[in-house]
C-alpha positions, 0 to 999 in steps of 0.5 A: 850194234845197229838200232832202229831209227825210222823208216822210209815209205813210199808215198803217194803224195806231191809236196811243194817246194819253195817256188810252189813245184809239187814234186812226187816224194817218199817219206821219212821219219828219222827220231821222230822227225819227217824228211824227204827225198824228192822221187825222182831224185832219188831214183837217180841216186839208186842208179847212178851213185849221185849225192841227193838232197834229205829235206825237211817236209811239213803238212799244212792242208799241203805237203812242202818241202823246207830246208836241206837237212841232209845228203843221201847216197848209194854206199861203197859197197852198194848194198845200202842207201846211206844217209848223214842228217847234218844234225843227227848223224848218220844212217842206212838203209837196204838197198834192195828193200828201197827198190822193193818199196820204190816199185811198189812191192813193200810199204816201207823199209827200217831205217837204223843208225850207224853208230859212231865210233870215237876218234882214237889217237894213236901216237907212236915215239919213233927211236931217236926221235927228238922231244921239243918242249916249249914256252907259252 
């Protein structure tokens, strides 16, 4: 089951990188925190299956982008906009609905986290498969 973790809305707002380049943004907030994916960006993403950086964003009488704190990229099915936070884990988001707030016909679209599913060791004895021991 998928639970809610955020949104993505669409500003209207510039925020500036690190070489003073302010940069047409939408907005996320992701458990608390707020990132960004630059516009145009994330424009190319939509369209064309390309990896685009989820950066940190502040406010300080302006906007600015920080650090890299993630990827974001259209999935295999492309139905969704999924989005791995290197520290927080993976999420998604509908696609159509991103289009939709993009294009100015929504305020914003729920962002929910994929849950993680537990690396399950499965390891099979073959017939006639020999045991090796050894001696540390």
């Amino acid at each position: 089951m998928m639970e809610k973790a955020g949104y993505l809305q669409q500003t209207r707002y510039r925020a500036q990188d690190s070489e003073g380049t302010a940069h047409e943004v939408v907005e996320l907030h992701i458990l608390g925190n707020r990132y960004a994916i630059r516009r145009a960006d994330l424009i190319k993403a939509v369209s064309g299956r390309v990896f685009v950086q989820v950066e940190e964003l502040s406010h300080n009488w302006n906007y600015y982008l920080g650090q890299t704190r993630g990827l974001a990229h259209v999935s295999a099915s492309g139905k969704a906009l999924n989005i791995e936070l290197f520290e927080n884990g993976n999420f998604t988001l509908s696609l159509t609905t991103l289009r939709a707030v993009v294009h100015g016909k929504e305020r914003s679209v729920v962002i929910v986290k994929i849950p993680e599913t537990p690396a399950i060791k499965i390891r099979r004895i073959v017939d006639g498969q020999q045991k090796i021991s050894a001696v540390v």
